[in-house]
Structures are given as C-alpha cells and as structure tokens.
N, C-alpha and C positions, 0 to 999 in steps of 0.2 A: 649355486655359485655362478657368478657371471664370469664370462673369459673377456677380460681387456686386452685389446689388441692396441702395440705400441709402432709406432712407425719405426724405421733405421734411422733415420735425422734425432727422435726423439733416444733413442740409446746411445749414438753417436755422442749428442749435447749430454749425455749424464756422462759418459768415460770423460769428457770432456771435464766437466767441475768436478768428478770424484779427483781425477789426477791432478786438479789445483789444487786442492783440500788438502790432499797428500803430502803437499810440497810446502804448504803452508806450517809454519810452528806453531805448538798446541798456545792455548792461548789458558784453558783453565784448569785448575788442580783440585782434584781432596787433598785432605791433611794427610793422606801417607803419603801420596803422588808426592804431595812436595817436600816430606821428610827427604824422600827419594832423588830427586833433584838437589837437593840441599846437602845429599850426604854426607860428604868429603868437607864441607866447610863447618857442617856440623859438628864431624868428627875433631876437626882443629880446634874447634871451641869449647870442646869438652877436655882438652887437655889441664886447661887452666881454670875451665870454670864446671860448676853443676847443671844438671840439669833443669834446676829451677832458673837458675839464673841464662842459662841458655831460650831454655821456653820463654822466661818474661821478653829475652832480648826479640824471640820470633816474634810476641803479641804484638811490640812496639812495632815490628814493620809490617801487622797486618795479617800474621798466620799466628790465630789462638788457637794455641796447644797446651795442655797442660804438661809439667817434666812427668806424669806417669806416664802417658801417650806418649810422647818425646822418646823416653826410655824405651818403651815396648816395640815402638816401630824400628826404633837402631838396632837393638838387640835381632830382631825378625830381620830386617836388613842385612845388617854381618851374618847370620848365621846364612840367608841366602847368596850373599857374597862368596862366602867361603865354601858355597856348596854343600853344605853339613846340613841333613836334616834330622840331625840328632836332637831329640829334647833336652834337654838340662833342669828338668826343673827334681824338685828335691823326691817327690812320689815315685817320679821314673830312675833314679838312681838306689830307693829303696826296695822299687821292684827287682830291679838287676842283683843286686847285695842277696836278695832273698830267694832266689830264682839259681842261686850256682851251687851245684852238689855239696852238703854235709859231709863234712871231712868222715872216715869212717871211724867205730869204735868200737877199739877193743873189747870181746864179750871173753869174759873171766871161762877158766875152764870147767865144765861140770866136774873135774872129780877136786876144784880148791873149792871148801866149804863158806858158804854166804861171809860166815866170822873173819875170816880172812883173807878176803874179796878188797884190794885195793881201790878206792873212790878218791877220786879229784875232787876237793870244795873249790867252790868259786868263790876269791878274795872278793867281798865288797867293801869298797872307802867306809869308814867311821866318820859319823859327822860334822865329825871335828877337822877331818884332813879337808886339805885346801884340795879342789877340783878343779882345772886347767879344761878348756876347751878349746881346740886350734881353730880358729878363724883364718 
C-alpha cells in the first residue's frame, strides 16, 4: 500500500468545494427521496383523489410511480413522521392477540362426578344466519 502525501493548499482547496457543495441544493431524487419532498402536497391530494390518480398526476410531471409504491412510501413516511414504529400489518396484530395470557378455567371439583361436570358449548352461526363482518 503506498502512502499519498497531500499538500495543505491541496486540503485547504477540498474544504473549500466540499463547503460549496454543502451550500448548494440537492439537485437529484429517487422515487422516495421525492415522495418525501413532496409529502405535504401529496397528502392534500389524496383528500380528494386516489392514489392511482395521484401517481398518474406524478408520471405526467416526470416522477413514475406506481399508487402501490405511492401508497407504501406515505404510509412509511407518516408512520416516520409520527415517530411510531409500530407495525400495523395484519400477522403482527395476530401475533399480539395470540401472545396475551388465556383467561383461566375453572377445573370442576374432583369429589362432582364427570355426569355432572358443567361444560360451556361454543354457539356456532347456522348457515343459514347472515354473518356481519366490521370493516
């Protein structure tokens, strides 16, 4: 390995253009970079319209995005926004559900005989009954 030896003028001239650089506004984006710059007007835009129609509006001025990508970057964005880095998605809220102690249950006494040992059935819908699911 060789050792380059640099002059002071020649470090000097680098702090020199790093600290232009610095000063200078970025000039280019990825597609999140510019979600991210864009957020607050994005967000305005999604009041009244979808995300498909938000993303065609970005292609028309030059940022192809699909509304998945569109969607997935805002969503990571507010959730960084808001400081939350909690998951949301549907696995992680059935880990939690699954993961919090079993209520406990009653064990019958040995001296009442099996015959008359009270059992809870669990009602299931007939498929005839209309089934409601909250969205």
């Amino acid at each position: 390995m060789s050792d380059t030896v640099y002059s002071a003028d020649t470090i000097a001239d680098c702090q020199q253009e790093l600290a232009a650089l610095a000063k200078e506004p970025r000039t280019h984006f990825n597609k999140r970079e510019a979600v991210a710059v864009l957020f607050e007007d994005i967000e305005a835009a999604l009041v009244n319209h979808t995300y498909s129609e938000v993303a065609k509006r970005l292609g028309k001025s030059g940022i192809d995005i699909s509304a998945g990508s569109l969607k997935q970057y805002m969503l990571k964005l507010k959730r960084e926004r808001q400081g939350s880095t909690q998951k949301t998605s549907g696995s992680s809220k059935r880990n939690r559900r699954h993961s919090q102690p079993k209520p406990a249950v009653e064990k019958s006494s040995s001296n009442t005989p099996p015959s008359q040992t009270v059992t809870k059935k669990r009602v299931l819908p007939e498929p005839f009954d209309e089934v409601k699911t909250a969205y």
